[in-house]
N, C-alpha and C positions, 0 to 999 in steps of 0.2 A: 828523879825526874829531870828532863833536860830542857832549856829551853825553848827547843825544835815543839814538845809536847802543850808549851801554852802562849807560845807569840803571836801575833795578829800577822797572818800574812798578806801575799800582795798588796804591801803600803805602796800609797802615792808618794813619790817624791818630786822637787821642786829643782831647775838646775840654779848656777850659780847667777847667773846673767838674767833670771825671774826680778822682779819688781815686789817690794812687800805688800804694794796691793794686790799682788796674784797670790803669795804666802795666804794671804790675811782673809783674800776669795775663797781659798782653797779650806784652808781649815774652818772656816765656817759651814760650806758645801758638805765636808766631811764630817762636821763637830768633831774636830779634834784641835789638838793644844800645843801641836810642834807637827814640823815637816822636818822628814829628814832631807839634805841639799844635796846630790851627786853629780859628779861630773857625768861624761856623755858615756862611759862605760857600765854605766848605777854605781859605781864607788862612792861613797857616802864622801864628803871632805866639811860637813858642818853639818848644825840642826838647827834649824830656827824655830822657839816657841813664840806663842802669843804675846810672856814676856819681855823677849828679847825686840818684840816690836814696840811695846811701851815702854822699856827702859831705853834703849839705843836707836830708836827712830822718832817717836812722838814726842817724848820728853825733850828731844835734842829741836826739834819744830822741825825736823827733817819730812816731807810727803812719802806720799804714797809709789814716786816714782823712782825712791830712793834701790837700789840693788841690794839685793838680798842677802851678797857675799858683804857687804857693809856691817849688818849687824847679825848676823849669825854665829853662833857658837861654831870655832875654828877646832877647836881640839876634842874631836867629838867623841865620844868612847863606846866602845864595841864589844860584842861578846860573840859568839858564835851559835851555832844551833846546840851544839854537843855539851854546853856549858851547863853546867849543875846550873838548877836554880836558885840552891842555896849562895854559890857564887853569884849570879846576877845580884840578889838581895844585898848581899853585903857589897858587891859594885855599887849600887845604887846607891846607900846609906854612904859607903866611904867617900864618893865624888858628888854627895847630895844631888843626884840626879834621879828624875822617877819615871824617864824612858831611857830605853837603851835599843840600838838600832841594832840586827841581827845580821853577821856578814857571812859570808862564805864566798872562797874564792875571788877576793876581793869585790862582791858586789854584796849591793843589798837583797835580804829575801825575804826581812819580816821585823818586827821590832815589839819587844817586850818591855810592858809597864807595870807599875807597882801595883797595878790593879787586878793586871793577871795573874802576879801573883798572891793576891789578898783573895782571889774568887777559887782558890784550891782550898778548905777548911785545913785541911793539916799545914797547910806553911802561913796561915792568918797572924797567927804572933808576929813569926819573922819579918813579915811583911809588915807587919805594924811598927814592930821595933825599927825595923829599916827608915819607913814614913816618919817618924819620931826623927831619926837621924838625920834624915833629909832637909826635915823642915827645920833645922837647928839653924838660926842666923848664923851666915858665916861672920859676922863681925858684931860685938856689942851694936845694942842697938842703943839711940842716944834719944 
C-alpha cells in the first residue's frame, strides 16, 4: 500500500511571512496540530506544530505577531505519494516525527500521520511500534 492510498489531501498551508497567530487561527479552525509552511509555488520549506509555538514562541515571551519562519521546523521531511507505507512508518519513528508532508513535483498534495496509519488494522502494530519510537525522549530526561 502507498502513501497516495491513506494521506489526507488538500492540506491547508501557511506561507512563511504568516504570523503564529494566523498558524495558531488556523489549526484550531482546522483541529489540527501542525501546518505545513510553503513558499509561493506550495513547496513546503518547514512545518509548524502546536509545539513549536509553545516551545520557540510562548516560552521565549515572544507574541502572536512573531513570523512563522521564526519558529518553524526548517528541515522538514517529505515522502512522496508512491512511498510504501511501511517506509513512511519507519520515517516517522527514525526522525520521531508523526506527520509527514506528501510532495510531488516539488509541491505539496497531501500529508500523512501516524494516525492514518494506525486506522488500517493490518499496519496497527507498525504504527504503534513506530508511536513508541516517536515518542522516545530524544535526550535523558532529568
Amino acid at each position: 500500500m502507498k502513501v497516495r492510498d491513506v494521506m489526507t489531501s488538500n492540506v491547508s498551508t501557511i506561507s512563511t511571512d504568516s504570523t503564529i497567530q494566523d498558524a495558531a487561527y488556523q489549526m484550531k479552525n482546522l483541529d489540527v496540530g501542525s501546518i505545513p509552511v510553503c513558499d509561493s509555488s506550495k513547496r513546503p520549506v518547514g512545518i509548524v506544530t502546536d509545539r513549536d509555538i509553545v516551545i520557540r514562541n510562548v516560552s521565549e515571551g515572544m507574541g502572536g505577531n512573531t513570523s512563522v519562519d521564526t519558529v518553524m521546523t526548517k528541515n522538514v521531511i517529505t515522502v512522496s505519494p508512491d512511498t510504501d507505507i511501511h517506509e513512511a512508518a519507519e520515517i516517522m519513528s527514525n526522525h520521531q516525527i508523526r506527520r509527514l508532508p506528501v510532495v510531488e513535483n516539488n509541491k505539496i498534495i497531501g500529508i500523512v500521520s501516524i494516525g492514518d496509519l494506525a486506522v488500517r488494522d493490518i499496519y496497527i502494530n507498525e504504527a504503534g511500534d513506530a508511536l513508541s519510537n516517536i515518542s522516545q525522549p530524544s535526550r535523558p530526561v532529568i
